[in-house]
N, C-alpha and C positions, 0 to 999 in steps of 0.2 A: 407018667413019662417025665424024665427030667430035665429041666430047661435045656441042658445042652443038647440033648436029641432033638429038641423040638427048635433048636437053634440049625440044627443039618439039616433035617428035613426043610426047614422055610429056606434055608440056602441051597439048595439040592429044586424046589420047586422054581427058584428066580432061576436058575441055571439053564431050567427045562425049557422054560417059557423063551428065556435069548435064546436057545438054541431052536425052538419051533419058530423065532422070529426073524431070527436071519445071525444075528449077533446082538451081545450085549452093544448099547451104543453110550456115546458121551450129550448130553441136552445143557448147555449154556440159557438160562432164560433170565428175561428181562422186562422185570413183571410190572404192573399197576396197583395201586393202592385198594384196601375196603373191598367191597366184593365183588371186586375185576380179581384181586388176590385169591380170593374163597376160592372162585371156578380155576385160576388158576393151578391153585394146590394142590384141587381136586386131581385132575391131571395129572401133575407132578408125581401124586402119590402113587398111581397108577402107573406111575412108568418106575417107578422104584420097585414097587413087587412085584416088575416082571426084569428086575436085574438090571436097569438101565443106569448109569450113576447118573444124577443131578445136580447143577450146580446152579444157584440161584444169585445173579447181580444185585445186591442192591448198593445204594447209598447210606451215608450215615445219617440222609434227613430222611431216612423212611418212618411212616408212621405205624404201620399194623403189621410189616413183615419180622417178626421177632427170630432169628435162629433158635433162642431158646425155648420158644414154644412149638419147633419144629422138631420131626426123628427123622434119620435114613437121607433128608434133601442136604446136600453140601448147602455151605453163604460163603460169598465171598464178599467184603465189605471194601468200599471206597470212601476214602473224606470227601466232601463235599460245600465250598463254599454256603451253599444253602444250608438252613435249618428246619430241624421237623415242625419246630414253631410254626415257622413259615409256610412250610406243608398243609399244616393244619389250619391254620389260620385263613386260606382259599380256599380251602372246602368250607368251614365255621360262616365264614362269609357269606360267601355263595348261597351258601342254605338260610340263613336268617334273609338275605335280600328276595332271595326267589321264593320263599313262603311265606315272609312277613311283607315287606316293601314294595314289589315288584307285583301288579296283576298281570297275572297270565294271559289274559284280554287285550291286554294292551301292547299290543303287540310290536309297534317302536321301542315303548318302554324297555319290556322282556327282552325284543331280542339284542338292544343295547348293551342292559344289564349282562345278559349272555356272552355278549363279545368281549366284554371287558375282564370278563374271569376266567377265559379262557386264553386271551391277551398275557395274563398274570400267568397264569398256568406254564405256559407256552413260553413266558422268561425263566419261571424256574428251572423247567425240564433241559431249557438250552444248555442249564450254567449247571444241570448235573452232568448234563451228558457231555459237554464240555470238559468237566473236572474228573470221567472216567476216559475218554477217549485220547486224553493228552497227559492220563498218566503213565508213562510210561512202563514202570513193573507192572501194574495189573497186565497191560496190554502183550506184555511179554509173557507174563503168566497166563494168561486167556489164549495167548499164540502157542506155548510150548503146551497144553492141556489137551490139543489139539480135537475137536469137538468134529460130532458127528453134524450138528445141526442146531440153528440157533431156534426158541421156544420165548414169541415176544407180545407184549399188548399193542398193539398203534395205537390204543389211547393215549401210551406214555410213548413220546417217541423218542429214537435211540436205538431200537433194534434193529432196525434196518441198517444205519450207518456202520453196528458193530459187526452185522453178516458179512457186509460187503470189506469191512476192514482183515475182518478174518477169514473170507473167502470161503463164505461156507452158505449152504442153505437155510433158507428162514423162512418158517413156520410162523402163521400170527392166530392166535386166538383170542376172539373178540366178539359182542355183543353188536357195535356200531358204533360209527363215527357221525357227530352233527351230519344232517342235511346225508346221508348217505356220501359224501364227499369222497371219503378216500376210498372206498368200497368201487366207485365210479371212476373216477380220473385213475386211479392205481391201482385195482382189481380187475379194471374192465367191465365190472356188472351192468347188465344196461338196467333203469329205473324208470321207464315210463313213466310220465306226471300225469297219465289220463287215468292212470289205473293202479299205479304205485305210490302210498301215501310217503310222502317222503318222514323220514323219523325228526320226531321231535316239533311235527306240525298239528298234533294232537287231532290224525285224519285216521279212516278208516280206509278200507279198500271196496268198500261199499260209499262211493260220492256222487252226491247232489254236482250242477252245472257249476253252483257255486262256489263249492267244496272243492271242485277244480281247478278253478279258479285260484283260490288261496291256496293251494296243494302246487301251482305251478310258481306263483308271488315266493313261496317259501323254498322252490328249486331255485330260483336264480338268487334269493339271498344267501344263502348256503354255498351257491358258486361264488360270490364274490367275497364270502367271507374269505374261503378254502382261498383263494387265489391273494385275499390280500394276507393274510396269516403267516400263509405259507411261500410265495411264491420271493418274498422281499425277505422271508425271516430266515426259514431253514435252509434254504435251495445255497442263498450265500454260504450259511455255517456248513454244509455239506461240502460246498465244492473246497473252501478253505481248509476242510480236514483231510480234503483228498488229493486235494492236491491237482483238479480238474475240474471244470464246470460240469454238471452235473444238478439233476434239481430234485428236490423230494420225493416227489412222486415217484421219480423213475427210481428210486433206490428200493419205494416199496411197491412198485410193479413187479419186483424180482421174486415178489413171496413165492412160493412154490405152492403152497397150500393156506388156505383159507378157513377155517374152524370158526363158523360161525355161531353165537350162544342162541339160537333160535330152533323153532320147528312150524311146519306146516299148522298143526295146532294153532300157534298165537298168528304165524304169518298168515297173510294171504296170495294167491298164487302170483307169482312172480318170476320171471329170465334166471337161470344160474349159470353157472358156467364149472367146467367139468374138474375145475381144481379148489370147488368151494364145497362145505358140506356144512349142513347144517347138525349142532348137536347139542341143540338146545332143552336144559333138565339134565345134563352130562351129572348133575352135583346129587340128582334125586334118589333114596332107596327106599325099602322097604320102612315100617316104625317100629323103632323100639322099643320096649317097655319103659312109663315112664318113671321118675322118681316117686318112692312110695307116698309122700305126701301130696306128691301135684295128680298122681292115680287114685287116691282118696278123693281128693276136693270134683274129679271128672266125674268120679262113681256115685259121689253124692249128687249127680244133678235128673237122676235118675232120668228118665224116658225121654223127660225137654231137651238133654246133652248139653254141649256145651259151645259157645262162641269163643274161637280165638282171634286176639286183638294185637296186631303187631305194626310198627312204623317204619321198621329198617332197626341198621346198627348206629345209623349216622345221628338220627332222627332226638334229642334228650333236651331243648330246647322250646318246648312248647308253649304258650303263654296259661296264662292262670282260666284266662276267661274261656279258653277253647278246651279244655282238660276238663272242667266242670261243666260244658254243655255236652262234652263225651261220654263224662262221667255220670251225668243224667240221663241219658239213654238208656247205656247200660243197664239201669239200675232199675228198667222198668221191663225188662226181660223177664219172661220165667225163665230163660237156660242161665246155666252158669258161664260166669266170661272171665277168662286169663288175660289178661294185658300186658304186656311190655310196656313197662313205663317204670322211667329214673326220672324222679321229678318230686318236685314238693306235693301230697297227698291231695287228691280235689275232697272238697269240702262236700259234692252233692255224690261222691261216693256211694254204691249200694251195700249192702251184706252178700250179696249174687257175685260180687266181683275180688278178683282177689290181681291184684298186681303183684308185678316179677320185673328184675332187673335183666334176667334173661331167660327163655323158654328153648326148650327141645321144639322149635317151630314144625319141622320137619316131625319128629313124632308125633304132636298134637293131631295134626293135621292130618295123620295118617290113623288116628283112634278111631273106634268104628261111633263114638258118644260126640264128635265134633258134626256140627252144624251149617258154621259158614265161617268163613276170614275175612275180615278186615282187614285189609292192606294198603299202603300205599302204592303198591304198582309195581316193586320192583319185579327185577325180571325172576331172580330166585324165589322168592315168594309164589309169583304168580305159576311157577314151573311146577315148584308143591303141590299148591292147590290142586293144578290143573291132571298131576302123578297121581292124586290121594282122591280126586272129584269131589271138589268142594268149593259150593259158590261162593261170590266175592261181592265185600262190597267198597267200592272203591273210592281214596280219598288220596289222588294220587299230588303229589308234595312240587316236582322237578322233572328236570331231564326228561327222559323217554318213558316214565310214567304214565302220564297222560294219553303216548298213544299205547304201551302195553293196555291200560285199560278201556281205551274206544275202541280194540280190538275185543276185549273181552266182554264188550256191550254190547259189539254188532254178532259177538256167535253166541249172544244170549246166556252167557256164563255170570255177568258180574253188574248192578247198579253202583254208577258212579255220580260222587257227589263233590262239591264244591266246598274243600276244607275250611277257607274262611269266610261264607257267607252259609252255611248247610246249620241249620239248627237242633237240635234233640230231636224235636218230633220227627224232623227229615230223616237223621240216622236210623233212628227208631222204626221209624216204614221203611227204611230200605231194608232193614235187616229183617223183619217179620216178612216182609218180602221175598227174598233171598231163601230163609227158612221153611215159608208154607206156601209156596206155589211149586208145583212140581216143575214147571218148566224151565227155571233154573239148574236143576239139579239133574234133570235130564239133560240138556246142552253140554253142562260141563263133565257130564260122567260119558256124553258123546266123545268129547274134545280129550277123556281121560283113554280111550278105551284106541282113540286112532295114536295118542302116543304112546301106548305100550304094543302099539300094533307095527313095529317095526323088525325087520330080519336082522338087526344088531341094535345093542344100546347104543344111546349116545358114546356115554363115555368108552367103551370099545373103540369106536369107531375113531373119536378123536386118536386115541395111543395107536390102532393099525396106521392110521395116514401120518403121524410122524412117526412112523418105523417103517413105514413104506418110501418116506422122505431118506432116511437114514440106509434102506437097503439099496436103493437107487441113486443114493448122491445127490436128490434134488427130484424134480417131476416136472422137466423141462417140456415132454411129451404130454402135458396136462394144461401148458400155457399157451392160450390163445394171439394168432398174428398179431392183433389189435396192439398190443403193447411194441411193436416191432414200429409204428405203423406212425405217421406224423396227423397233428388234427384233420388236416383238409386230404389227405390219405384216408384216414378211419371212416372221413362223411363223403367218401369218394367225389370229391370239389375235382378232383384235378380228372379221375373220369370222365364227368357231368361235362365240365370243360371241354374237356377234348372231342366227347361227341355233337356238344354245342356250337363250339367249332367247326366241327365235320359234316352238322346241318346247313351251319349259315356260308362255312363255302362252295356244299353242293348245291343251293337255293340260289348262291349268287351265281353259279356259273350256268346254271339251268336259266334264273331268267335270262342273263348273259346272252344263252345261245339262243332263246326265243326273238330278242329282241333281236340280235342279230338276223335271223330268218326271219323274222316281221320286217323290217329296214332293206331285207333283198329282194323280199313281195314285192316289196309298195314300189320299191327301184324296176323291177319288173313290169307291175301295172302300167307304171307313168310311161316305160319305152311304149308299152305295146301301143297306150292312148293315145300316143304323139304320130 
């Protein structure tokens, strides 16, 4: 068949699919960096093969969203006083501070260090979103393009403000905000602290009194971050661009829908509300055949299979000393191990192990000769794993790491260890651990078998709800009063009040009238005695 038929036919099937879904529509998005971008695309590319046009914002200090390396997604580019330098350079940081500098333990320290880069963070994104919102042709262009619906991360913020500038509905897709803050205040989700570890308090949902305890310390820090971040920083630059006071939050109370990168799997049971869905693993498929020579070096490891070893995309900074106690682990394996790693050679190196600058992570992991994974936590990774059932053993770096993998501890999927104090021999028993106990390997082939045990895939499910957004104009019918609702409204204060009120004046006027009738007794008595 010759490409051009095979060019009708793929435009003949995106035709089908707009017309089975209501109409082709317009998706304006407004993405995040690294692999907020990955699950992003994932998407993206999904609503392009069912005929949707895409047009993707970025800036000119973006760092990983290349058009060039893109097909089928429109860019539209903005200058931006910022530089990618700069971009780069707050992540670079961040990541040497919080895995070299910073203990995790120390929890002033951490979560100082944490405020402060997100501080940084939070100027740059102002002064893009500033340098897109006050330019005038994009914004003219973005108005006459006329868009079904906006497609954003609230990591990066900025899409909220350009929904509301464009008068259109917004879609967020997102893993999670620090402390579950914006999830809460501008979702509505409710987050119990007796029972909901809050993210990035490296809790499980399984807590000790004391684990309570600190699971509630780390809710009100989280509040007070959220309120001081945001409450002094954006809420201003919002109302300045609108030309109204108006504050953050309520810009993204407006979401219509909610795509959360999660699932029951990693979660544990927790409140949702009927405009939030979870579609966590939306990136995950079947495995593909690997490259001939990296399917040679699997096959050679015959019946012992194989370890894959991976840290993220961020992760190429390692120090020397922690690379050759890794490197000596490995090396004491009978399986063969793949690693990702861009780095100067470690010296205690095995012949077992063969490093790579990059891996088909997602095939490996899906070979029927894999083992176990090594991961640091993130949430893709652990989504693989957990698609393909395959224990972990966990060396989680940052971020929500930590708690992805105390979740992965407490459903008996993964040992987690402590990257810079865990020595050889520790890796070493985790992984033989992981390997030859079956009870691993049963939990997480449990944990694999409930997430493929759903009436739709994730990733469906995200492109139906924003094309359910786009066939409906928005899923105002899907937004709970709450956001309607003032604080002391939402914790019914002014209720409680008012029947507080309606006790202490029926109590007063009740004794009122006793004492009255007591005082006409006694007036009584004293006639009759005289």
């Amino acid at each position: 068949m010759s490409v051009k038929c095979i060019s009708v036919l793929l435009l003949l099937l995106q035709l089908s699919c707009c017309f089975s879904s209501g109409s082709c529509g317009k998706v304006l998005v407004w993405p995040m960096e690294y692999s907020h971008w990955m699950n992003m695309k994932t998407i993206l590319d999904a609503l392009v093969q069912r005929g949707h046009e895409v047009t993707v914002l970025r800036s000119s200090a973006s760092v990983l969203i290349d058009p060039k390396n893109e097909s089928g997604i429109k860019f539209e580019t903005f200058p931006t006083t910022s530089t990618k330098d700069e971009m780069e350079a707050i992540f670079v940081h961040w990541l040497n501070n919080m895995i070299n500098d910073v203990s995790r333990y120390s929890y002033w320290e951490y979560s100082q260090a944490m405020q402060k880069v997100f501080t940084e963070y939070s100027n740059i994104y102002e002064n893009i979103c500033k340098n897109v919102v006050m330019n005038k042709k994009i914004m003219a262009k973005l108005q006459d393009s006329r868009f079904d619906v906006v497609l954003a991360d609230p990591f990066a913020p900025c899409g909220e403000l350009l929904a509301e500038l464009l008068n259109r509905p917004l879609v967020y897709s997102i893993r999670f905000t620090p402390g579950y803050t914006y999830e809460k205040y501008s979702g509505g989700l409710l987050f119990p602290p007796s029972y909901v570890p809050v993210i990035m308090s490296d809790l499980s949902g399984q807590m000790t009194f004391m684990e309570r305890v600190k699971n509630m310390l780390w809710m009100l820090y989280f509040d007070f971050w959220f309120q001081l971040l945001n409450v002094k920083r954006w809420d201003q630059f919002c109302s300045e661009v609108l030309g109204r006071p108006v504050t953050f939050s309520e810009l993204m109370g407006k979401a219509e829908i909610w795509l959360i990168r999660s699932y029951w799997d990693l979660e544990f049971p927790r409140p949702l509300l009927p405009n939030v869905y979870f579609v966590g693993g939306l990136h995950c498929k079947p495995a593909q055949p690997l490259p001939k020579e990296m399917e040679d070096f699997v096959q050679s490891s015959g019946e012992d299979g194989v370890v894959v070893f991976s840290l993220g995309s961020m992760i190429s900074n390692m120090t020397e000393e922690r690379t050759n106690v890794i490197a000596s682990a490995l090396a004491q394996l009978p399986q063969k191990v793949l690693w990702k790693f861009d780095g100067k050679k470690p010296h205690t190196l095995g012949l077992n192990t063969q490093l790579y600058k990059w891996i088909p992570q997602n095939d490996l992991l899906g070979h029927p000769k894999t083992k176990a994974f090594v991961t640091h936590g993130g949430a893709n990774g652990i989504y693989e794993a957990i698609y393909h059932g395959i224990p972990m053993v966990g060396l989680p770096l940052f971020a929500e790491q930590y708690d992805n993998l105390a979740h992965m501890r407490a459903k008996g999927a993964a040992v987690r260890l402590d990257w810079k104090t865990m020595s050889s021999a520790d890796l070493l028993n985790a992984l033989k651990t992981v390997i030859n106990d079956p009870f691993y390997k049963e939990n997480v082939m449990k944990l694999s078998r409930i997430h493929h045990d759903q009436p739709m895939k994730p990733l469906d499910r995200a492109v139906f709800w924003i094309e359910y957004v786009m066939r409906h104009k928005g899923a105002k019918h899907l937004r709970v009063a709450a956001h309607d609702l003032t604080w002391y409204q939402y914790h019914s204060l002014d209720v409680i009040g008012f029947l507080l009120a309606c006790v202490t004046i029926t109590t007063y006027v009740v004794i009122k009238f006793f004492l009255l009738v007591y005082q006409k007794l006694v007036k009584t008595g004293k006639k009759k005695r005289e």
